[in-house]
C-alpha positions in Angstrom: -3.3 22.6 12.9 -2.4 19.1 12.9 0.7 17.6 14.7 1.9 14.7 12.8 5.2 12.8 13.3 7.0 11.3 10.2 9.8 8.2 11.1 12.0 6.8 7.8 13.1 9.2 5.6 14.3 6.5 3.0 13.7 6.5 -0.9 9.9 5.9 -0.5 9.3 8.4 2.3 11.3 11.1 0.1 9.5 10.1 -3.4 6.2 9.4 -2.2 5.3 11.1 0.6 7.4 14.1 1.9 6.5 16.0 -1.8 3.2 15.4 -0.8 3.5 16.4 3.2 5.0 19.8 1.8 1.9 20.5 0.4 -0.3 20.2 3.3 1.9 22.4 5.8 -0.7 24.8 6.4 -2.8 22.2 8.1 -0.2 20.2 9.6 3.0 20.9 11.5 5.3 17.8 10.3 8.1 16.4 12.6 10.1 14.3 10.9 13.0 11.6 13.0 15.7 9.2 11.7 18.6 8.1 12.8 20.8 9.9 10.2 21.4 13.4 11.3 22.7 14.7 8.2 19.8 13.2 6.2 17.6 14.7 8.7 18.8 18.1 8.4 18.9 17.9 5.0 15.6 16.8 4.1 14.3 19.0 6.9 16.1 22.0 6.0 14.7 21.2 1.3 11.1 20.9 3.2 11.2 23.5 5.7 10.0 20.8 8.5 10.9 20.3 12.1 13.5 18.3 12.7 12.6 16.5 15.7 15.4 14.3 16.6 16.8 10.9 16.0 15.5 8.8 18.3 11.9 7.8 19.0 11.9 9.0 22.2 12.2 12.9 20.2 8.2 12.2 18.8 7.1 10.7 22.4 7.5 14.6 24.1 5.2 15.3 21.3 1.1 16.1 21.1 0.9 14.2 17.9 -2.2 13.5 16.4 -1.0 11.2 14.1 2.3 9.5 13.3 3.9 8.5 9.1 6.0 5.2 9.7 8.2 4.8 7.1 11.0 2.6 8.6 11.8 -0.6 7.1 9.5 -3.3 7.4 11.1 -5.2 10.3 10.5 -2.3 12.1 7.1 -2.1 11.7 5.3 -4.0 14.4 7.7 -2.7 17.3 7.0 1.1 16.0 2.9 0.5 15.8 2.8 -0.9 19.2 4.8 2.2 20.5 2.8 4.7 19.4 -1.0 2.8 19.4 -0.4 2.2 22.9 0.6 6.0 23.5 -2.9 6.9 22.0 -1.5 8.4 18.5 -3.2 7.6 15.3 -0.8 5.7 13.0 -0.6 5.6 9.0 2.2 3.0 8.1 4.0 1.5 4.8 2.5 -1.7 3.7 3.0 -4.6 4.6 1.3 -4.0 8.0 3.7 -6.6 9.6 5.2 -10.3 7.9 3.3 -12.5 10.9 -0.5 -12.7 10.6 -0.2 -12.9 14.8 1.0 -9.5 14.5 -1.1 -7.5 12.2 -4.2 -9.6 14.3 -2.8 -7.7 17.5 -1.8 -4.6 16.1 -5.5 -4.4 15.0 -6.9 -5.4 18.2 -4.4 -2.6 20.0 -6.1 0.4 17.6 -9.1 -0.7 18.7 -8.5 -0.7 22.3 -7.4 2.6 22.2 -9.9 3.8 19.3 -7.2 5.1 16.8 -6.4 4.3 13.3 -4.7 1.6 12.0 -3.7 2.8 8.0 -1.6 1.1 6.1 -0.4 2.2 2.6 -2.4 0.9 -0.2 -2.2 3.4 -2.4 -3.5 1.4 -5.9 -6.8 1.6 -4.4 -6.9 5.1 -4.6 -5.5 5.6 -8.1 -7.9 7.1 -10.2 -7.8 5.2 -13.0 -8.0 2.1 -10.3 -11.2 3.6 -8.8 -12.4 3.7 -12.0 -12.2 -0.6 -12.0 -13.3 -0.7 -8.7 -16.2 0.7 -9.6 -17.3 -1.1 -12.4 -20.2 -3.6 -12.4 -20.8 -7.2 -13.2 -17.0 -7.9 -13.1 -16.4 -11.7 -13.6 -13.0 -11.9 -14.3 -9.9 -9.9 -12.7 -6.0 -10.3 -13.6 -3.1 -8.0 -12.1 0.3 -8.1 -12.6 3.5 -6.4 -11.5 6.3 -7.4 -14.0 10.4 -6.6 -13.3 13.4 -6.9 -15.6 15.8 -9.8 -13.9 14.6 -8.8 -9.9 14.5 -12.6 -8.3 14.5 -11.6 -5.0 14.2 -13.9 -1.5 11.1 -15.4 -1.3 9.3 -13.7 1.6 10.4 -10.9 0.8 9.6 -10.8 -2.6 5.7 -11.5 -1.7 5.5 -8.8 1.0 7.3 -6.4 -1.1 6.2 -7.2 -4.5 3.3 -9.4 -4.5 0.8 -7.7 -1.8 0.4 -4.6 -4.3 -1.2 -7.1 -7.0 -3.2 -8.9 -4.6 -4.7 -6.2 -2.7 -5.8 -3.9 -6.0 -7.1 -7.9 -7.0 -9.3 -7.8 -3.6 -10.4 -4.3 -3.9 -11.7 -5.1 -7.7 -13.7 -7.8 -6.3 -15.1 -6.3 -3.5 -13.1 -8.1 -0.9 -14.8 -11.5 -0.9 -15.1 -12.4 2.9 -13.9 -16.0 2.5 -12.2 -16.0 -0.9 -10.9 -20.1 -2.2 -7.8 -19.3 -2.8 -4.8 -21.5 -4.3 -1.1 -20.7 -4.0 1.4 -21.0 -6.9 5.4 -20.0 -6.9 8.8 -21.1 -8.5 12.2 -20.0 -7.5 15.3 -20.5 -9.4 18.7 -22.7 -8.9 19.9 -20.3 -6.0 16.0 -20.3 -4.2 15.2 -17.0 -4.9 11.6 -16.3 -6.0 10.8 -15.7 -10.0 7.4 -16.0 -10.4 4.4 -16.1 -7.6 0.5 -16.1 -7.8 -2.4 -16.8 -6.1 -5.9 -17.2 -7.6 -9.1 -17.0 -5.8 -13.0 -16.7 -6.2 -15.8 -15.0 -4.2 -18.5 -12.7 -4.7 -19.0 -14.1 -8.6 -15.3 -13.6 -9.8 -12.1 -15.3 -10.6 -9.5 -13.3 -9.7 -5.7 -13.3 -10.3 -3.0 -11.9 -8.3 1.0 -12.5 -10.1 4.2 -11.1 -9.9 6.9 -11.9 -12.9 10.7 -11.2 -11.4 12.5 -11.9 -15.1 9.6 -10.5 -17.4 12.1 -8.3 -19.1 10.5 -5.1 -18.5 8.8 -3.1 -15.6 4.8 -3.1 -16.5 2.1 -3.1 -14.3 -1.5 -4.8 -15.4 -4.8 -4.6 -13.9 -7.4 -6.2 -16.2 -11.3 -6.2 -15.7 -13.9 -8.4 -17.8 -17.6 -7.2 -17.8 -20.3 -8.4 -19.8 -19.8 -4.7 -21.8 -16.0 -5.5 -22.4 -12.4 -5.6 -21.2 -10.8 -2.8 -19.0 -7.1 -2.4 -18.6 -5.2 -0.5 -16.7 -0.7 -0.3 -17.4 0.9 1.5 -14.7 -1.9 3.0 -13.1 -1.5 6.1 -15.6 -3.3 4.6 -19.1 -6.8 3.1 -19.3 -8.3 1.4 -22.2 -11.7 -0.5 -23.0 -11.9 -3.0 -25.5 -15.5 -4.0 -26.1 -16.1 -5.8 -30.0 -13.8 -4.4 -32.0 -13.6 -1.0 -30.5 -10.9 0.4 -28.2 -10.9 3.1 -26.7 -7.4 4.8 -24.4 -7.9 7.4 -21.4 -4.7 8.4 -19.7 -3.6 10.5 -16.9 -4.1 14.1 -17.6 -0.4 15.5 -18.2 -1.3 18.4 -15.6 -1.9 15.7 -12.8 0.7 14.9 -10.5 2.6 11.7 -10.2 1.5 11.0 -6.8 -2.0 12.0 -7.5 -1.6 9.3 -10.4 -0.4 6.6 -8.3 -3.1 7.3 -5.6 -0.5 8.4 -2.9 -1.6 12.0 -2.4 -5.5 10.8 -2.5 -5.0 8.0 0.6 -2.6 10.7 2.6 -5.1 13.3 2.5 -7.9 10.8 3.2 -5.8 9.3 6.2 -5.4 13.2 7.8 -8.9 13.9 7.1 -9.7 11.1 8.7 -7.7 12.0 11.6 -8.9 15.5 11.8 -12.5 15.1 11.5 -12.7 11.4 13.5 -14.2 9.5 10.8 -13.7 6.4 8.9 -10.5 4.7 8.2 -9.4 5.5 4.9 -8.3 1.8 4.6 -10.7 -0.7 6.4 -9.4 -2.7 8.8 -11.1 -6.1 7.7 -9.9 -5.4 4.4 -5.9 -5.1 4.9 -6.3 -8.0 7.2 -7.7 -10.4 4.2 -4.8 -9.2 2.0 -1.9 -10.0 5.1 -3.6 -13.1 5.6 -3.4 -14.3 2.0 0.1 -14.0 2.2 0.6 -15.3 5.4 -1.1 -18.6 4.4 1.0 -18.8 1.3 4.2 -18.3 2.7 3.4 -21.3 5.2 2.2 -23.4 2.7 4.7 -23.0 -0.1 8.0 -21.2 1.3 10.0 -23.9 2.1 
């Protein structure tokens, strides 16, 4: 039996990834911590979990295994330190960290100390995303998250938004090592951000990475050119090939869970295996770094 910590019980943490933990509890004993006590015992009490506390110092009298960060994103770097230098694995909500000094040293500091480094990427573990990832002799890649009248501040918009695009983008190219990338954005009369992309190239591909903040609707695109046709995949749950004038539609089987769908129960049970049996990381380190480092170099290049 595992012991794994869980810290942020906010609106991700309780749709994506406490219905999940309360599947696994008879290989891991959950602790879960925030600073609201009546959300705590609440959500403790629905799951049947261990409250552990409200403070961080609650997890530290701990054996954990593993910890779930699920605090807010400036947050993040102070919370991975905490517990990679106490020796506990740590899976954590993406992005990694907003400074490309930080995620560097956060990655050096799981190294040090030989413990995993996860952060949430969950696209790449969709199904129907695997099934792009996998396909041969792509030369072409577009993905795109659309929102109905979102502008939002510009970093956050990119860190929030725009990394989920990009990193699916990477993973359908195979991560190229040293991608050329180029940077494009435009904000509106009060700054905030309504459209951002970056393109790039490596290992044979163009590739394509946008976000549309006044698209008038909520649709998510990843699209795949081979030399045996188009591949498309809208909102991770409905795949279709277009080669000539054939198309032909897969979707998500109705009997499959949501989170199965979206690839969130596939990378948690990864991470804990991972965790368990001392293997790989589920998400490789080299790999998250490339998509924080994108963003990093956009954001000080076009931001102001």
């Amino acid at each position: 039996m595992l012991n794994i910590g869980v810290i942020g019980l906010g609106n991700i943490a309780q749709k994506a990834y406490l219905p999940v933990y309360a599947q696994m509890q008879d290989k891991v004993q959950f602790y879960l911590m925030t600073r609201d006590l009546a959300k705590l015992t609440a959500l403790a009490n629905q799951y049947h979990m261990v409250a552990a506390g409200t403070e961080v110092a609650a997890l530290d009298g701990l054996n954990l295994d593993a910890v779930m960060i699920h605090a807010a994103t400036p947050a993040h770097y102070e919370l991975a330190e905490h517990f990679l230098s106490r020796g506990v694995n740590v899976f954590i909500d993406k992005p990694l960290a907003t400074s490309m000094a930080q995620v560097t040293a956060l990655y050096l500091l799981a190294a040090q100390h030989q413990k995993l480094l996860t952060v949430g990427f969950n696209r790449r573990f969709a199904p129907l995303d695997k099934q792009l990832i996998a396909l041969p002799d792509k030369n072409m890649i577009s993905v795109v998250k659309n929102r109905v009248n979102a502008p939002q501040p510009v970093a956050e918009a990119i860190y929030d938004l725009l990394i989920h695009p990009l990193d699916t983008a990477l993973a359908l190219a195979n991560f190229p090592e040293e991608p050329n990338a180029r940077f494009s954005l435009h904000k509106n009369k009060d700054g905030l951000l309504e459209q951002a992309s970056i393109t790039f190239t490596g290992n044979g591909v163009h590739g394509e990475a946008a976000i549309n903040l006044v698209a008038g609707a909520n649709l998510e695109e990843a699209t795949v050119a081979t030399p045996t046709g188009v591949y498309r995949v809208q909102n991770l749950s409905q795949l279709q090939h277009f080669a000539g004038s054939n198309v032909t539609t897969e979707v998500a089987p109705d009997w499959e869970p949501t989170l199965e769908t979206r690839g969130f129960a596939p990378l948690i049970h990864a991470f804990v295996e991972a965790v368990a049996n001392s293997t790989a990381n589920p998400i490789e380190p080299q790999t998250s770094r490339l998509t924080h480092s994108l963003l990093d170099e956009m954001l000080h290049r076009l931001a102001d």
